[in-house]
C-alpha positions in Angstrom: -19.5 -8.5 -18.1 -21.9 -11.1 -20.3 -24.8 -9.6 -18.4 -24.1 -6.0 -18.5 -23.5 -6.2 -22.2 -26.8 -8.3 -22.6 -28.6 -5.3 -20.9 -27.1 -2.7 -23.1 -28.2 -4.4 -25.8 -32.1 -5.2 -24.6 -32.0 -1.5 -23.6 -31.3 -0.3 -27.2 -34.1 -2.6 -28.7 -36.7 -0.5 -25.5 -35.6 2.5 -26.4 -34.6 2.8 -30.2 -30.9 3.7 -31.3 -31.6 7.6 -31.2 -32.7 7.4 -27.4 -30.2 4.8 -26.3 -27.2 7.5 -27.8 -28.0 10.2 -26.3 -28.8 8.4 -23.0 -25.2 6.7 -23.5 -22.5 8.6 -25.4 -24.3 12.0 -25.9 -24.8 12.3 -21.7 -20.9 10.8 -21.0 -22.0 8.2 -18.7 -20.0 5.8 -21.1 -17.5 5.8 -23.1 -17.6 4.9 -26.8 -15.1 2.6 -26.5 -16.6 1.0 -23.6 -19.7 0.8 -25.2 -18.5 -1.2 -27.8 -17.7 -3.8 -26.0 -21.6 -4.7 -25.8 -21.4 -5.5 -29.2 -18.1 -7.8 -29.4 -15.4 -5.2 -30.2 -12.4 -4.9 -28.2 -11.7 -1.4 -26.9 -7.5 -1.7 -27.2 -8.0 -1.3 -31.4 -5.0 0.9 -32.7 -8.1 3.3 -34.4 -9.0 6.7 -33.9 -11.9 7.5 -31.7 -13.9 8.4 -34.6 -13.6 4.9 -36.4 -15.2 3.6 -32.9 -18.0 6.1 -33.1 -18.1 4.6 -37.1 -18.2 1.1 -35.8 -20.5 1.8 -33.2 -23.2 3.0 -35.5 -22.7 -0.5 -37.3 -23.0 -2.5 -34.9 -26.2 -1.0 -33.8 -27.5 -1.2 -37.0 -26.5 -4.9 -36.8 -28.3 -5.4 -33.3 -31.5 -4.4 -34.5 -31.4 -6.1 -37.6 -30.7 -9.4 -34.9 -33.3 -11.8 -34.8 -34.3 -12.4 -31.1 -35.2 -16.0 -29.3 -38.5 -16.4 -28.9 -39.2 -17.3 -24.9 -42.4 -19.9 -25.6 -39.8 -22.6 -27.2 -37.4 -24.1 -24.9 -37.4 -27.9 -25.1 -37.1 -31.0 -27.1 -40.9 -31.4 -26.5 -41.4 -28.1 -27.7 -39.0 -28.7 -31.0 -41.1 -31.9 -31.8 -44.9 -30.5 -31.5 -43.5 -27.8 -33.5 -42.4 -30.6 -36.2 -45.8 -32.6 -35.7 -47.7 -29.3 -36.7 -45.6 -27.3 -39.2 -46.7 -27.5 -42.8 -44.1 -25.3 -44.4 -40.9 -26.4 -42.8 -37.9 -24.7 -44.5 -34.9 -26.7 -43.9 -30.7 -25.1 -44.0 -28.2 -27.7 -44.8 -24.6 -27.7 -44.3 -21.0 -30.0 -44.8 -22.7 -31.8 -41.2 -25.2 -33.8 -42.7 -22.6 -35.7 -45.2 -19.9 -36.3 -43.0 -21.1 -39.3 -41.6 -20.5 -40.7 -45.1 -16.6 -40.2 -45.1 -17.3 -36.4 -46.9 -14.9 -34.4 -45.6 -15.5 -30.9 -44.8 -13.5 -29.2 -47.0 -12.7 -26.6 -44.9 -11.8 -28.8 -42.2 -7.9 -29.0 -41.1 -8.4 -32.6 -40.5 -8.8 -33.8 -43.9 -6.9 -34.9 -46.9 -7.7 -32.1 -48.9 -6.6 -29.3 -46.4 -3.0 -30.8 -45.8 -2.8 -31.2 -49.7 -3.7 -27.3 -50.4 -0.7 -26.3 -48.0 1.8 -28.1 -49.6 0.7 -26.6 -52.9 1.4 -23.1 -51.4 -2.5 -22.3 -50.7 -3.7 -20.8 -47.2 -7.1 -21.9 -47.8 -9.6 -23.8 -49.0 -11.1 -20.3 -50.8 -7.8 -20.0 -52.8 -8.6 -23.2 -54.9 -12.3 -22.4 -55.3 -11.2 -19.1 -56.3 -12.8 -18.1 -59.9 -10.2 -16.0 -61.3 -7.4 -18.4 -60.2 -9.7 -21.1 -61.5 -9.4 -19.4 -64.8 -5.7 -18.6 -64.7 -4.7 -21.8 -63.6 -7.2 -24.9 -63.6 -4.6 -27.7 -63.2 -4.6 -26.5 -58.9 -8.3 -27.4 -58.6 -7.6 -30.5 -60.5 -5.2 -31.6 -58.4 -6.8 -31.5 -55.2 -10.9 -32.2 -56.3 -10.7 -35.8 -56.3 -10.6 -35.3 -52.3 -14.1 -34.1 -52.4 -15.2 -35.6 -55.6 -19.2 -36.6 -54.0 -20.4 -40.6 -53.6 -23.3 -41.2 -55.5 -24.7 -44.1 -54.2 -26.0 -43.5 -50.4 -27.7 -41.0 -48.5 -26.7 -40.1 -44.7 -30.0 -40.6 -42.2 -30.0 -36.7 -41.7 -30.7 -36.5 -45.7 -33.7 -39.2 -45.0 -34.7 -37.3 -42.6 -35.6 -34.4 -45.1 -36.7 -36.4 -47.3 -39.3 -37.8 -44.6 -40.1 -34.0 -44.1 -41.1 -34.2 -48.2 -42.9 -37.1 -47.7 -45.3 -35.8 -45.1 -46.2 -32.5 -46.9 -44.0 -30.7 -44.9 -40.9 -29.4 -46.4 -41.3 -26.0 -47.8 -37.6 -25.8 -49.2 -34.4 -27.4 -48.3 -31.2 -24.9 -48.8 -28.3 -26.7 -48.9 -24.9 -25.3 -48.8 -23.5 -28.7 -49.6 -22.1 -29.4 -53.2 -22.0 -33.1 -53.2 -25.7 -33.8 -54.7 -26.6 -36.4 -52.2 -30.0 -34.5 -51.7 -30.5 -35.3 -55.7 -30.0 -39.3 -54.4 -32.6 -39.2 -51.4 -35.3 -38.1 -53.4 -35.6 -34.3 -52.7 -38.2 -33.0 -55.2 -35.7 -30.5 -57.3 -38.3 -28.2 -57.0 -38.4 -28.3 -53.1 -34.6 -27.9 -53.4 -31.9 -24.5 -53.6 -28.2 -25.4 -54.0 -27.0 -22.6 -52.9 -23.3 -22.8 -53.8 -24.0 -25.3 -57.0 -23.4 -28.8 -56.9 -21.6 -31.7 -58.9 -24.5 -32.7 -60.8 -23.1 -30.9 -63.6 -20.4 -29.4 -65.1 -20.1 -26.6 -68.3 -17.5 -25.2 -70.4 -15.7 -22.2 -69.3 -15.5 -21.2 -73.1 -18.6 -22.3 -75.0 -20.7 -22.7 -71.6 -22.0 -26.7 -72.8 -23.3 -27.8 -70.1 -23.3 -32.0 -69.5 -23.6 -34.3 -66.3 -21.4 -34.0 -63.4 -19.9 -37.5 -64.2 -19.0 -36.6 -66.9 -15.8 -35.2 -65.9 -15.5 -37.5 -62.5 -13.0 -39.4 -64.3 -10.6 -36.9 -65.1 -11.1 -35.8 -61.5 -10.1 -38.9 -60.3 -6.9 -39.0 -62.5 -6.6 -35.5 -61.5 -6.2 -33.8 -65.0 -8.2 -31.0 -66.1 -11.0 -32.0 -68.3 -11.5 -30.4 -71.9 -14.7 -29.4 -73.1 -15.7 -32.5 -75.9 -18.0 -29.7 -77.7 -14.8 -27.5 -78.3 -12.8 -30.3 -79.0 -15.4 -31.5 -81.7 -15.7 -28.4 -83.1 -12.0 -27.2 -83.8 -11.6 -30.4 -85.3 -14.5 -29.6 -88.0 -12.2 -25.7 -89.0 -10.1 -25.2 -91.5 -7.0 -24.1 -89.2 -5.6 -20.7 -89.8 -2.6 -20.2 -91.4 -0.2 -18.2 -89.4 0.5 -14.9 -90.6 4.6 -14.2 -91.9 6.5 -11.2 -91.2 5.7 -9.4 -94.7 1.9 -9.8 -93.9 1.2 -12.4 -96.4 0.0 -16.7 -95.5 2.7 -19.0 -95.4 1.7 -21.8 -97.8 2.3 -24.9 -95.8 5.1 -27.0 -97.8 3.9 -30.5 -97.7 0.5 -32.4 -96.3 3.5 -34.2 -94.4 4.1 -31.1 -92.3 4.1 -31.2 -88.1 1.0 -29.4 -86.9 3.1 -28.5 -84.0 5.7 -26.1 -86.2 4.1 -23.3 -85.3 2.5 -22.0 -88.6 -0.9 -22.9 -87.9 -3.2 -21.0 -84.8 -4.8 -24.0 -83.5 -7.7 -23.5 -81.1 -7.7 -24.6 -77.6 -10.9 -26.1 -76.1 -12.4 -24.8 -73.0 -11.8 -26.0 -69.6 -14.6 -27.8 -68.3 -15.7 -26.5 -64.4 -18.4 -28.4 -61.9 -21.2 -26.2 -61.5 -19.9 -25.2 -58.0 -20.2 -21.6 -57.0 -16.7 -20.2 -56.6 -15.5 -17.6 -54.9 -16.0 -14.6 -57.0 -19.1 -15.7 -59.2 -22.6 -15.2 -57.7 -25.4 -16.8 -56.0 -28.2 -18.5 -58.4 -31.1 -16.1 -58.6 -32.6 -19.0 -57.7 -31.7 -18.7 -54.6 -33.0 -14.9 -53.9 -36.0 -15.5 -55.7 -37.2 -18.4 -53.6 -36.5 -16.8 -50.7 -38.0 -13.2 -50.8 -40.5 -13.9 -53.8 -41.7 -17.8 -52.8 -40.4 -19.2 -48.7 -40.2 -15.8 -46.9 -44.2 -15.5 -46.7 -45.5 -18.9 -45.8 -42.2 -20.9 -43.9 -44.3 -21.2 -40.5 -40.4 -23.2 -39.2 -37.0 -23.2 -39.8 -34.6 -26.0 -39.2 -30.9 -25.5 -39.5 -29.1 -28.7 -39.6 -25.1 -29.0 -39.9 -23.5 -25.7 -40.8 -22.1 -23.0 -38.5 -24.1 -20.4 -40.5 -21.2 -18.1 -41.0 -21.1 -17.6 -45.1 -23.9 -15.2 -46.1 -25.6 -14.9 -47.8 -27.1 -18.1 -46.3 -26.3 -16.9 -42.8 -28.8 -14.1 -43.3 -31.9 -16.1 -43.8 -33.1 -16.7 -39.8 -33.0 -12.6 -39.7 -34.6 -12.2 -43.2 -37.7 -13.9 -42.2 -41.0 -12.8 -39.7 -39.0 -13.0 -36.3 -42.3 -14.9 -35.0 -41.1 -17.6 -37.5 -40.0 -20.6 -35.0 -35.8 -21.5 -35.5 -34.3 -24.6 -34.3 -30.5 -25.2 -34.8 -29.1 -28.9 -35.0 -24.8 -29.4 -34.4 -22.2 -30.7 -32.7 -21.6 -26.9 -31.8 -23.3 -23.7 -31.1 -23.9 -20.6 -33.4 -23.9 -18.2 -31.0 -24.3 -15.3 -33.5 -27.9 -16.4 -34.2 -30.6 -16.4 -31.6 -32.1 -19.6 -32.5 -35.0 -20.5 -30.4 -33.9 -24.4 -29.4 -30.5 -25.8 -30.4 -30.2 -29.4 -30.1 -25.8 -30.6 -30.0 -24.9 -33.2 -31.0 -24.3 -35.4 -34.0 -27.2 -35.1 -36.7 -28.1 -38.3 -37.4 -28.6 -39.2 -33.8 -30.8 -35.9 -33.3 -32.9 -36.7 -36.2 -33.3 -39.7 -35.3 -34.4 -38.9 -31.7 -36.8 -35.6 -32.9 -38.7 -38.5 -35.5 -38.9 -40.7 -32.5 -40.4 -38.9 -30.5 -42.7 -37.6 -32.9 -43.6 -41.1 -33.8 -42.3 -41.1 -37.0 -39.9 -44.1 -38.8 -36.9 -42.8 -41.2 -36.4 -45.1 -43.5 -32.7 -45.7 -43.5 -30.0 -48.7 -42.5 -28.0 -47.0 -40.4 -30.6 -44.8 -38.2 -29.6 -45.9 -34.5 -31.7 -47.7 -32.2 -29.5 -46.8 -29.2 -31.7 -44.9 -26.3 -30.1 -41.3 -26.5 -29.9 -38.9 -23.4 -31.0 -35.4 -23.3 -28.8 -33.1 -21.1 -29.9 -29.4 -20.4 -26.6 -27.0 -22.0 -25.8 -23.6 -20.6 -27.9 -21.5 -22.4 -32.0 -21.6 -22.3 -33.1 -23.7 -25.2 -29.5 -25.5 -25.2 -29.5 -29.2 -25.2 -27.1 -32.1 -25.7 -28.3 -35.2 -27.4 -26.0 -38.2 -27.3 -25.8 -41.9 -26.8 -25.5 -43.0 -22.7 -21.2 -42.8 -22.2 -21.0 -41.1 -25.1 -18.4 -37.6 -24.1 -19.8 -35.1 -25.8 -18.5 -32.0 -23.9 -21.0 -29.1 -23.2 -20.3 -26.0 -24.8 -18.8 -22.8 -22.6 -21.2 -20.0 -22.8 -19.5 -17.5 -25.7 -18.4 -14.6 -23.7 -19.5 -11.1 -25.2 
């Protein structure tokens, strides 16, 4: 049961993984496959009974490596006197802060871009952001980007919300796994800022790695047709084109200036492909990012806000357990991440729990479209669970994840 696995899992954090083995599997009061269980693995695998005791050990090693919920922070109260007297307030980001501004979450079924990528043959989103199919074939990405291709001109309340953070003195960092740039428009400082999987903001050559501005290339995204790096262009028009070479070895002499270039007997250069500066599958992380974190954030963040992302790509997802466990966590969502023992999580949509947090902590967010409507707090099923939403509004509480 829930509560028998949550037991086997405090008593291997009392005792340590050596003592909790040999008081487990090594006496035979339990079964490795049972055992498993307690950490989310199903005990009907078609695996040898070696592979459990292999999985066993990782999911140990996982367990400890788990952040736990701190029991002093519970409420909204306590999630806005932490705001009021944090100073170095890091701040994750995800697609849930931008989709109140029509950006779709790419990886949502119930967008444009998704039924698009399954006529074209793909499975998934990660197939067309996919560097090496990028590469082979970058007329697929340009078919389909213009679905996703960022506004430029408008910030969601959740972004001013951050950006009120900044303005207080109080926003360490703000990771964002969000490629749209919008935190560019509301004013984050770029040094205050990590985008961890790239944005829009610019664009380089695949070939001769120019770099220019993101709209730069928004028009060809729009006409969906890949876009040509204008350096290569500029400079394959400044050679002297190679004369192809004949069977006997020796140049064929072109016959007249009246010639067509496209007769094959000249080796004419192909520009490079121009890419946003998004992180594809298959390239890595900016060192940025690392460096920030375990060199910069890691010592001083004294409070971490998670706002609009299921926290499930690391290496993003690993930030709540890289830092001190003392270090305060608050998650903001329409949904639960269950795999992260945050310390309050508020449900609901973003902007409205923003907008309630500043509220009550007596501070104004400057934006249009920040609600005025009175919001209800409702107690979820877990301890530090609640659901923020305007009066009739049917947002349903989430069923406790079972282990």
């Amino acid at each position: 049961t829930p509560a028998e696995a949550k037991e086997i899992r405090e008593r291997l954090r009392r005792l340590g993984p050596n003592r909790f083995v040999e008081q487990t599997i090594s006496s035979g009061t339990v079964s490795v496959r049972k055992l498993v269980t307690a950490f989310g693995v199903r005990p009907d695998l078609p695996y040898s009974t070696i592979w459990y005791y292999q999985i066993l050990g990782r999911c140990i090693q996982r367990e400890l490596r788990r952040r736990q919920k701190l029991d002093e922070y519970n409420t909204i109260d306590d999630a806005v006197s932490l705001l009021q007297k944090s100073k170095n307030i890091m701040v994750i980001t995800g697609a849930g802060i931008s989709t109140s501004l029509g950006i779709p979450d790419f990886r949502s079924r119930n967008t444009g871009f998704y039924s698009q990528l399954l006529a074209r043959g793909f499975e998934s989103p990660e197939d067309v952001f996919d560097i090496e199919n990028f590469d082979n074939d970058p007329t697929h990405f340009y078919q389909l980007a213009k679905e996703i291709l960022p506004v430029t001109d408008r910030c969601s309340p959740t972004h001013a919300f951050i950006r009120l953070l900044q303005d207080k003195q109080k926003l360490l960092t703000n990771y964002t796994q969000n490629i749209d740039n919008i935190e560019a428009f509301a004013g984050i400082e770029p040094e205050r800022l990590i985008q961890c999987h790239g944005s829009w903001a610019t664009a380089s050559c695949r070939k001769c790695q120019t770099e220019v501005p993101g709209d730069v290339i928004f028009e060809d995204v729009r006409q969906q047709r890949v876009s040509l790096c204008q350096n290569c262009l500029d400079m394959i028009e400044k050679q002297p084109r190679k004369r192809k070479r004949v069977s006997n070895g020796k140049s064929k002499a072109r016959s007249s200036h009246s010639d067509s270039e496209d007769d094959g007997r000249y080796d004419v250069p192909q520009p490079g492909v121009m890419k946003p500066n998004i992180t594809f599958f298959g390239e890595k992380l900016p060192n940025r990012f690392f460096d920030r974190l375990t060199e910069h954030d890691a010592a001083i963040v004294d409070l971490i806000i998670v706002i609009g992302t299921s926290m499930k790509v690391a290496p993003v997802s690993e930030i709540p357990n890289y830092v001190d466990e003392k270090v305060p966590q608050i998650y903001i969502s329409r949904e639960p991440a269950d795999h992260i023992n945050f310390d309050i999580t508020l449900l609901g949509y973003c902007d409205d729990v923003v907008a309630e947090l500043a509220k009550r902590a007596g501070w104004t967010i400057e934006h249009a479209k920040v609600t005025d409507v009175a919001l209800t707090a409702s107690p979820g099923p877990k301890t530090g669970q609640w659901i923020i939403a305007p009066p009739g509004t049917n947002i349903d509480p989430p069923t406790p994840a079972s282990e």
